[in-house]
Backbone as a ProteinNet text record, in pm:
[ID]
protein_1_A
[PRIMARY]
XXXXXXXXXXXXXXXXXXXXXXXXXXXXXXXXXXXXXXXXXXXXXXXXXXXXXXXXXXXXXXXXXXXXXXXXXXXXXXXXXXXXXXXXXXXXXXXXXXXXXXXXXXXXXXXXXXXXXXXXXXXXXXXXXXXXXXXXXXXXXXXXXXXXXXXXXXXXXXXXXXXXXXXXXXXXXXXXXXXXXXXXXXXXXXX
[TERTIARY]
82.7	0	87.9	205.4	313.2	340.5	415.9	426.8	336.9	278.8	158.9	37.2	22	-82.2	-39.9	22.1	11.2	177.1	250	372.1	276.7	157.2	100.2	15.2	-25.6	-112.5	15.2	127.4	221.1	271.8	255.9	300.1	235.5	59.1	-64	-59.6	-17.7	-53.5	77.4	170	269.4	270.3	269.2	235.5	90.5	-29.3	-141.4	-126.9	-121	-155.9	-36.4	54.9	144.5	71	35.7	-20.8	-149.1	-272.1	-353.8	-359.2	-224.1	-188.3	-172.6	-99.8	-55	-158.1	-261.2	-353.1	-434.6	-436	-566.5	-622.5	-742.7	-789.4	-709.2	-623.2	-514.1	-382.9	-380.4	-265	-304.3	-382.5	-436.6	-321.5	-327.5	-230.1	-308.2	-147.7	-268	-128	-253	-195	-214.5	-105	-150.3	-63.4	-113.6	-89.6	-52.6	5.1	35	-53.6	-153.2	-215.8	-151.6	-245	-226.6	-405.5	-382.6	-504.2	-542.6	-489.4	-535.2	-601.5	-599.9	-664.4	-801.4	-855.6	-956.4	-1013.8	-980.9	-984.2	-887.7	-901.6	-796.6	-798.9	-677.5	-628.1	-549.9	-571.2	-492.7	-327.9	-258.1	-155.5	-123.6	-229.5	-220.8	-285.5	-285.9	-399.7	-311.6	-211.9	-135.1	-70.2	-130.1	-101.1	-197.5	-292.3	-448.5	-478.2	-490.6	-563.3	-561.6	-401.4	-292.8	-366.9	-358	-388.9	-558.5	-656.1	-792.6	-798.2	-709.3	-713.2	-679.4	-585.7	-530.2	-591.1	-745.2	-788.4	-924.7	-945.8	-1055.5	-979.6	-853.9	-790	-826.9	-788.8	-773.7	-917.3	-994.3	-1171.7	-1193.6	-1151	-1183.8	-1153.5	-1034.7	-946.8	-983.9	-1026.3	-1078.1	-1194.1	-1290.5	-1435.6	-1400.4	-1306.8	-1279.2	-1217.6	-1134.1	-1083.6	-1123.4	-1298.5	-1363.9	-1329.2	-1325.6	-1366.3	-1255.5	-1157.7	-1006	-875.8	-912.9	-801.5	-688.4	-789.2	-626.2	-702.9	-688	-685.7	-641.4	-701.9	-647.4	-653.7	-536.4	-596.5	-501.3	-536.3	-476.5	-419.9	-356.7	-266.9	-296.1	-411.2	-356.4	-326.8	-200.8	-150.5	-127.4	-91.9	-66.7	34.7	75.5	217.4	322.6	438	533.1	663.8	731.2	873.4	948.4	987.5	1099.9	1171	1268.2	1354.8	1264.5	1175.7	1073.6	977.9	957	814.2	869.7	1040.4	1123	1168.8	1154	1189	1052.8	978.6	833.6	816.4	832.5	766.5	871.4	984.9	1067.3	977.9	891.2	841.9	652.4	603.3	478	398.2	316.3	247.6	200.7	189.8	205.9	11.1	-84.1	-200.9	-190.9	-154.6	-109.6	-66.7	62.3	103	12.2	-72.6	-116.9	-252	-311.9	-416.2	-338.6	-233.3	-211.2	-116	-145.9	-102.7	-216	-321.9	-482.1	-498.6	-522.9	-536.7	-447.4	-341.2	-288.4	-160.1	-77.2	33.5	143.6	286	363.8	384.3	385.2	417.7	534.5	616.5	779	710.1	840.7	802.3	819.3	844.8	869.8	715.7	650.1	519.5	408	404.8	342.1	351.3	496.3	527.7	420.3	457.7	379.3	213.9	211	45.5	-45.2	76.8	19.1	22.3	106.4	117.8	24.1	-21	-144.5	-241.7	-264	-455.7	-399.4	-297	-336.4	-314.5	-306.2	-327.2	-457.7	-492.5	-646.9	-763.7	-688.5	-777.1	-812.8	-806.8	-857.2	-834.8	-949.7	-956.1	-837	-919.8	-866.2	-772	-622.5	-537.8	-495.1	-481.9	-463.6	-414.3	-280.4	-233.2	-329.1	-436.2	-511.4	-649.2	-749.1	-875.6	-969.5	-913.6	-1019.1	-969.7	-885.9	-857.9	-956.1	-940.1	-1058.2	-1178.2	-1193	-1382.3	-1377	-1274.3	-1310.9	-1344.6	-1250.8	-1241.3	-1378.3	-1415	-1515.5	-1676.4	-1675.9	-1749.1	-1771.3	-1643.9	-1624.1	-1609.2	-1625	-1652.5	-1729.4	-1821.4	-1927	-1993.8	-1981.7	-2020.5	-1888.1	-1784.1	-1638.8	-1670	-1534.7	-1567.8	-1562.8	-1613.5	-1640.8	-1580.5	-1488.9	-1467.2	-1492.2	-1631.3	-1731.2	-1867.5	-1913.8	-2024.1	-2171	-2251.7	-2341.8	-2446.9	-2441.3	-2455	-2382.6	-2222.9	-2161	-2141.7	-2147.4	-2112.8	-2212.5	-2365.5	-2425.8	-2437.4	-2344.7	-2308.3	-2174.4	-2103	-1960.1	-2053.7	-2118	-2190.2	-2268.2	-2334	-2404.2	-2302.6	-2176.6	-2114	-2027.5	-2002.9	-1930	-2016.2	-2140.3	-2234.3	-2220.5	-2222.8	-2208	-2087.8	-1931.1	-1866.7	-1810	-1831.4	-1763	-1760	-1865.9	-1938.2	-1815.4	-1787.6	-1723.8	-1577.2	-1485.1	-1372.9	-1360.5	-1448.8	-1397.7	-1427.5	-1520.1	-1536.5	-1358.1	-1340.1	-1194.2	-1066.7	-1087.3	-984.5	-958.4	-1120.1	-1166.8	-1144.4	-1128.4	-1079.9	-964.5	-838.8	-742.2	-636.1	-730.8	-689.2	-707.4	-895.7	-911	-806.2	-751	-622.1	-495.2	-483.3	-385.3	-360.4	-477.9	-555.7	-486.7	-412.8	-339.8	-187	-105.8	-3.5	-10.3	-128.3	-104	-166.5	-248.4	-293.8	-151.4	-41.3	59	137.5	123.2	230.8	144.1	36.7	-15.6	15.6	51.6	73.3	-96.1	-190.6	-268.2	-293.6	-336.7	-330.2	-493.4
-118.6	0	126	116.9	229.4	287.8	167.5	195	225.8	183.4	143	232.2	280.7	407.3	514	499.8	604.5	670.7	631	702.8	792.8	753.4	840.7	938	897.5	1007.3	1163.2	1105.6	1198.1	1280	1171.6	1245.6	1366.9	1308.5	1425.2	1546.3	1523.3	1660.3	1754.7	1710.6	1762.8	1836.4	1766.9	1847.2	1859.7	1848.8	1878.9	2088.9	2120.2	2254.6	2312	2242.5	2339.5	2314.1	2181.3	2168.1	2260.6	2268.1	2341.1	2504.7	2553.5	2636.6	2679.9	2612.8	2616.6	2560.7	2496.7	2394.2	2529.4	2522.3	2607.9	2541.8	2620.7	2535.8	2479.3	2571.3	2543.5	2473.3	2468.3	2397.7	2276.2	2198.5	2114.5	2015.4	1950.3	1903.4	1685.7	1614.5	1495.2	1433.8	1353.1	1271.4	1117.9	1057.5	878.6	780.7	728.9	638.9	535	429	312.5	217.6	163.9	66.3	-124.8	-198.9	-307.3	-376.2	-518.4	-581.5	-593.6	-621.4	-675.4	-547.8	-455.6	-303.9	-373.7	-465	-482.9	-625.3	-697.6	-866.1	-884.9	-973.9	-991.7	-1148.1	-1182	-1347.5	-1444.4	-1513.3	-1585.8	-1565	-1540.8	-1502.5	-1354	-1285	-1150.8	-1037.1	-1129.5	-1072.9	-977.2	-920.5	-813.9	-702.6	-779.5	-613.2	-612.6	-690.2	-655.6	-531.2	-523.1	-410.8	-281.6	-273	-90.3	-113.1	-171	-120.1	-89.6	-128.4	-138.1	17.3	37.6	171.3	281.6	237.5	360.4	380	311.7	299.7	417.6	371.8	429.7	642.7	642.3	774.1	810.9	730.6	814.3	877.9	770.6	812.6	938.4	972.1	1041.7	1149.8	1183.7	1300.7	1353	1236	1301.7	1371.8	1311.4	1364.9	1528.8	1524.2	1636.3	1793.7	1740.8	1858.8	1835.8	1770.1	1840.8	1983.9	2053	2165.5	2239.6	2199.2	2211.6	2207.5	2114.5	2104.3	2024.6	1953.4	1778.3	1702.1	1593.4	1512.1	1388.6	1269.6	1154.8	1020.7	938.2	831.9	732.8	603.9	484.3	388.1	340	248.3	100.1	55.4	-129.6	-239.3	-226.3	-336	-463.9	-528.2	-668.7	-692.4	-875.3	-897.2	-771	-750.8	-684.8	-764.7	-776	-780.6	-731.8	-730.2	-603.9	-657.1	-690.6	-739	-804.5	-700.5	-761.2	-804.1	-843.3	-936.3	-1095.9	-1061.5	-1209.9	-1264.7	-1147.1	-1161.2	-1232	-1181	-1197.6	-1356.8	-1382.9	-1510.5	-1629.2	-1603.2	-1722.6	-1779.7	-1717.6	-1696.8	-1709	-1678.7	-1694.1	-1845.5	-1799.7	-1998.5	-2005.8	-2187.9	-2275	-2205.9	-2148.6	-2166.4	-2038.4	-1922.7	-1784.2	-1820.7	-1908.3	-1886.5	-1933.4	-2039.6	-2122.4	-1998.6	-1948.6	-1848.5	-1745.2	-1693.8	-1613.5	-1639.8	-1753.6	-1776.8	-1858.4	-1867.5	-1848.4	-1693	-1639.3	-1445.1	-1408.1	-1394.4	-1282.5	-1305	-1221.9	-1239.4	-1145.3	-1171	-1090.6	-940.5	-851	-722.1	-644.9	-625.2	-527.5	-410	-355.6	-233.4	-99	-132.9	-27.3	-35.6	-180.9	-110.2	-130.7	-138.1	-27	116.2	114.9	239.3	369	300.9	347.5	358.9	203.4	253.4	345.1	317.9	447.2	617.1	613.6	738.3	796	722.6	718.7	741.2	662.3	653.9	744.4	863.8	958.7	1098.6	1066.5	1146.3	1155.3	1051.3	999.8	1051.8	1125.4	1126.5	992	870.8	748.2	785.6	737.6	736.3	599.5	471.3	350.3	348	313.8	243.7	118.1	63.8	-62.8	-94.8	-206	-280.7	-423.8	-434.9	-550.6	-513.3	-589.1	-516.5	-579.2	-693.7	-780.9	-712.7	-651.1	-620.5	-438.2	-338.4	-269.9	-304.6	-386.8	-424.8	-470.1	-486.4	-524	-444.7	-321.2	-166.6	-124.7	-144	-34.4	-160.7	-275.2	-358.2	-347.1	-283.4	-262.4	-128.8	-19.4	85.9	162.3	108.1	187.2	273.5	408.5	531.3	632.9	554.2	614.1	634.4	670.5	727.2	640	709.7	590.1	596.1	549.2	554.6	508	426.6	363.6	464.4	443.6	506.3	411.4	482.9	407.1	243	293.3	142.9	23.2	54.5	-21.2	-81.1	-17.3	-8.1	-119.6	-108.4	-214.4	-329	-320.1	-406.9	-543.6	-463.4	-499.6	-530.9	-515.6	-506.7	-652.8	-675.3	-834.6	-927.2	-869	-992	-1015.6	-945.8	-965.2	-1028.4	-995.1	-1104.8	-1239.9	-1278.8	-1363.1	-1511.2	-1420.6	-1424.8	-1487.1	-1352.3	-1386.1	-1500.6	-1551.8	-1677.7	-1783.8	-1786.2	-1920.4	-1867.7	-1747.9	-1717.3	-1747.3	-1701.7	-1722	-1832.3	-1927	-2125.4	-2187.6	-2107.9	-2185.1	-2151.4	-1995.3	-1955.8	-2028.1	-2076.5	-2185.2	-2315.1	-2341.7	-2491	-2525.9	-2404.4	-2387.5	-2402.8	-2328.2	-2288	-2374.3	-2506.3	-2610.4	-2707.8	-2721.8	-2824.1	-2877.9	-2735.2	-2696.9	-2641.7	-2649.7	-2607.5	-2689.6	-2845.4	-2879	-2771.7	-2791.3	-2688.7	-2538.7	-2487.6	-2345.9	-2347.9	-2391.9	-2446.9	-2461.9	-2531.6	-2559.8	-2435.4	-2355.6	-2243.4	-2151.9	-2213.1	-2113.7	-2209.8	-2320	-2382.2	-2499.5	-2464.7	-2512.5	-2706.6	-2796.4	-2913.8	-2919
0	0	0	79.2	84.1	-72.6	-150.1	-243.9	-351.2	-410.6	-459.2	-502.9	-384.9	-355.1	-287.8	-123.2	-126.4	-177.2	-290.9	-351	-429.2	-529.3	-602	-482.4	-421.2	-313.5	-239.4	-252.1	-178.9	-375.5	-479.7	-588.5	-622.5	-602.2	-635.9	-526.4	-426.2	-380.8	-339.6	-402.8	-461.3	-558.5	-700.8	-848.4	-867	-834.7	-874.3	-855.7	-704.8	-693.1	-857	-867.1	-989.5	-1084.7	-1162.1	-1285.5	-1278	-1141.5	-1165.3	-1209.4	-1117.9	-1145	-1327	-1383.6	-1546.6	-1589.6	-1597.3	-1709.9	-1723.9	-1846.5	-1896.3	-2059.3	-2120.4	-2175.9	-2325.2	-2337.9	-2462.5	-2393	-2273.8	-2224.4	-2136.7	-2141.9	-2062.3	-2009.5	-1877.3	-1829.3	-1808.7	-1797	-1799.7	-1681.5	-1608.1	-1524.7	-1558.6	-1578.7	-1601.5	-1470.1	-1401.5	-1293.4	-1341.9	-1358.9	-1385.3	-1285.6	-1326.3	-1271.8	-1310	-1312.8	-1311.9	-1371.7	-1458.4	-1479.5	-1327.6	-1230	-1085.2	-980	-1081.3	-1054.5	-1085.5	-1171.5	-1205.5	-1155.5	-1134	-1099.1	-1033.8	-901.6	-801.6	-828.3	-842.9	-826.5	-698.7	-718.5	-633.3	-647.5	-534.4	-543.2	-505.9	-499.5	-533.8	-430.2	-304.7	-178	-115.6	-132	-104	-194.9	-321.6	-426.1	-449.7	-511.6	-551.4	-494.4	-392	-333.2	-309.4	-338.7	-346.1	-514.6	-599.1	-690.2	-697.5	-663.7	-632.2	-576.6	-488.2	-420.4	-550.7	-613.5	-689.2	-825.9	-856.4	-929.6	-898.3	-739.7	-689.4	-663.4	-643.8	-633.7	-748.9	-865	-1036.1	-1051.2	-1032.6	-1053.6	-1002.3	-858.6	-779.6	-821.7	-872.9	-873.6	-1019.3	-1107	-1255.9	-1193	-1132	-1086.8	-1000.4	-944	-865.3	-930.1	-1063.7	-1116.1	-1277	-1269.2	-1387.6	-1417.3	-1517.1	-1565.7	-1530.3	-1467.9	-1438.6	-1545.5	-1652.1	-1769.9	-1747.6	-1626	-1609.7	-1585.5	-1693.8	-1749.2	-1649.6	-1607	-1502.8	-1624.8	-1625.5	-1726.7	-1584.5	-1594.5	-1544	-1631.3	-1646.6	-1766.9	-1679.2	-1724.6	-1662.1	-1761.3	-1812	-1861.7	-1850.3	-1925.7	-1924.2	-1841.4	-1827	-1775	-1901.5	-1773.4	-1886.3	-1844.1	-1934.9	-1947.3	-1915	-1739.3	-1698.5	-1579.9	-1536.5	-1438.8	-1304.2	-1287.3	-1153.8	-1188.7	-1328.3	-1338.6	-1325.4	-1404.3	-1408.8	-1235	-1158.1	-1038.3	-933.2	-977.6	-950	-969.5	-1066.7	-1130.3	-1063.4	-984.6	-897.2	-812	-768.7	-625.6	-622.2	-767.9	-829.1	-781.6	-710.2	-678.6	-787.8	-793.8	-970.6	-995.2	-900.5	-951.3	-1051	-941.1	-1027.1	-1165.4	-1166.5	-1316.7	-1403	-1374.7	-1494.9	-1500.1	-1446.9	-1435.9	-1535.5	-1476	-1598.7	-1754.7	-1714	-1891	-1961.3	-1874	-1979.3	-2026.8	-1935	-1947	-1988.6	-2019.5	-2086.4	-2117.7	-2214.4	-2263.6	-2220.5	-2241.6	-2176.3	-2291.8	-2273.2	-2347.6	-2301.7	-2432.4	-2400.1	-2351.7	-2272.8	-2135.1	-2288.2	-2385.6	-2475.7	-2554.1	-2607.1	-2627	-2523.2	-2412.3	-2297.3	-2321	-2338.7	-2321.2	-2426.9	-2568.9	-2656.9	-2660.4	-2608.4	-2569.8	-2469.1	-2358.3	-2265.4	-2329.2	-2409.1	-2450.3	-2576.8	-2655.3	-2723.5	-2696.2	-2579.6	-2478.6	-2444.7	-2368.4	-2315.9	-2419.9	-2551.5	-2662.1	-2695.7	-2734.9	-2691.8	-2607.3	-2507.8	-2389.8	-2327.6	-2314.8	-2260.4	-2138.3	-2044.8	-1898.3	-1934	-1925.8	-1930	-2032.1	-2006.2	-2102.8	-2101.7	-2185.7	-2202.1	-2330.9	-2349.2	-2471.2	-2513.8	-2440.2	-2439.8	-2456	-2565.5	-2561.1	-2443	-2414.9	-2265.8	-2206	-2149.9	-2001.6	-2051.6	-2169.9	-2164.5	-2190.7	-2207.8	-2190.9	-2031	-1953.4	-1850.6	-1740.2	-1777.5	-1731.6	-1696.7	-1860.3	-1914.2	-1812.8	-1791.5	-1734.7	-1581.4	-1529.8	-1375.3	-1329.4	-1455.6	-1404.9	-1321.7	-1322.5	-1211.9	-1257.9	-1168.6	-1249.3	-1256.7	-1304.7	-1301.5	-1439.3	-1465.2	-1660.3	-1701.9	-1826.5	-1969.2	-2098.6	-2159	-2282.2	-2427.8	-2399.5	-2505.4	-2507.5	-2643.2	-2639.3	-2562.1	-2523.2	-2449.4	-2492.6	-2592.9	-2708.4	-2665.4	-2706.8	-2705.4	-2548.7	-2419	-2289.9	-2244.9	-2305.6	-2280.3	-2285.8	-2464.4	-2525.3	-2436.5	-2419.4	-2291.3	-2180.1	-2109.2	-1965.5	-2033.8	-2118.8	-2125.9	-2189.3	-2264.5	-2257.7	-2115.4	-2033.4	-1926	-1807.1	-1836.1	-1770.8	-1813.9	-1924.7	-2015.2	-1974.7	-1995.9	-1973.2	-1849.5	-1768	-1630.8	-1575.6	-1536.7	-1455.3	-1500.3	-1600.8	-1690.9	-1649.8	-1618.2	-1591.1	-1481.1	-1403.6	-1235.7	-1218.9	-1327.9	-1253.6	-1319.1	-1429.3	-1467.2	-1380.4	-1347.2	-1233.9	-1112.7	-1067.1	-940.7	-986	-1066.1	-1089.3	-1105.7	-1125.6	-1098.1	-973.7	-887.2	-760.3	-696.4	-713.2	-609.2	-680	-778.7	-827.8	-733.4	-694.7	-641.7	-442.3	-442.5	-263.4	-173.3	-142.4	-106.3	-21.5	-147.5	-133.6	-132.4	-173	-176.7	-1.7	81.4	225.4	282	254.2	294.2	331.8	270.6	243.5	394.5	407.7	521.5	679.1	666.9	763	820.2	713.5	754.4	713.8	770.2	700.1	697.9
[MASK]
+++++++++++++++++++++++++++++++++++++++++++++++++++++++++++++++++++++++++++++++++++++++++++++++++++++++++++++++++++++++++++++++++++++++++++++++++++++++++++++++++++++++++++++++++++++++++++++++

């Protein structure tokens, strides 16, 4: 949570009063957070970052909603696995249910096109960024009444397939995890 959230909570109220200061309507200013897919769906494995990111998802919302009509701009970037020293560091230590969960969901992406895609969606204007179109339909499915970057058609459209959908992800995610409930029980000391 230190890191996670509140590094961006000590970042924002740092540079926000300057950017507000300078944003005007020909100079608009944009803030993008680096989120995570687990900003959106929490997995096994993940009961201690899941939730700094859950938080810093619920800050971005907040702070777009707060400096409407202000000329800054909030986007969140939740990307895929990436390719970068601590994802390879990460994955020593990854329980076997985590990995096989995420190598149904998703693929690994170079930290260079992240890079590019975050910088697009926030050319774009995109609240939600993403190099993956499931993980934005998933966004745009778990938004709430946070922003939207589909037109309302389509939003409904995402909202009944994710009804659709879901049920069948989280029974394969769960059939994953009871595979494996033995040893990952172990690791807690429980028999």
């Amino acid at each position: 949570m230190q890191t996670n959230y509140m590094g961006h909570v000590y970042f924002m109220k740092m540079f926000l009063p300057l950017m507000l200061k300078h944003s005007s309507k020909e100079n608009p200013k944009h803030v993008c957070v680096v989120g995570s897919t687990l900003s959106l769906a929490a997995i096994v494995g993940y009961s201690a970052y899941s939730p700094s990111k859950y938080a810093l998802r619920g800050l971005v919302q907040a702070l777009q909603n707060e400096f409407v009509g202000h000329h800054i701009y909030f986007h969140i970037a939740l990307p895929t696995d990436v390719q970068t020293p601590g994802f390879e560091e990460e994955n020593k230590t990854k329980p076997i249910e985590t990995v096989k969960i995420s190598e149904a969901d998703s693929f690994i992406a170079s930290a260079s096109s992240v890079a590019k895609t975050i910088l697009n969606g926030i050319e774009k204007n995109e609240f939600y960024i993403s190099n993956a179109l499931d993980i934005r339909l998933l966004a745009t499915a778990t938004s709430g009444i946070g922003p939207r970057d589909f037109n309302f058609v389509l939003q409904l459209g995402i909202h009944l397939l994710m009804a659709i959908i879901g049920p069948f992800v989280n029974k394969k995610q769960n059939s994953i995890v009871l595979a494996h409930t033995p040893p990952r029980m172990q690791r807690f000391k429980l028999t």
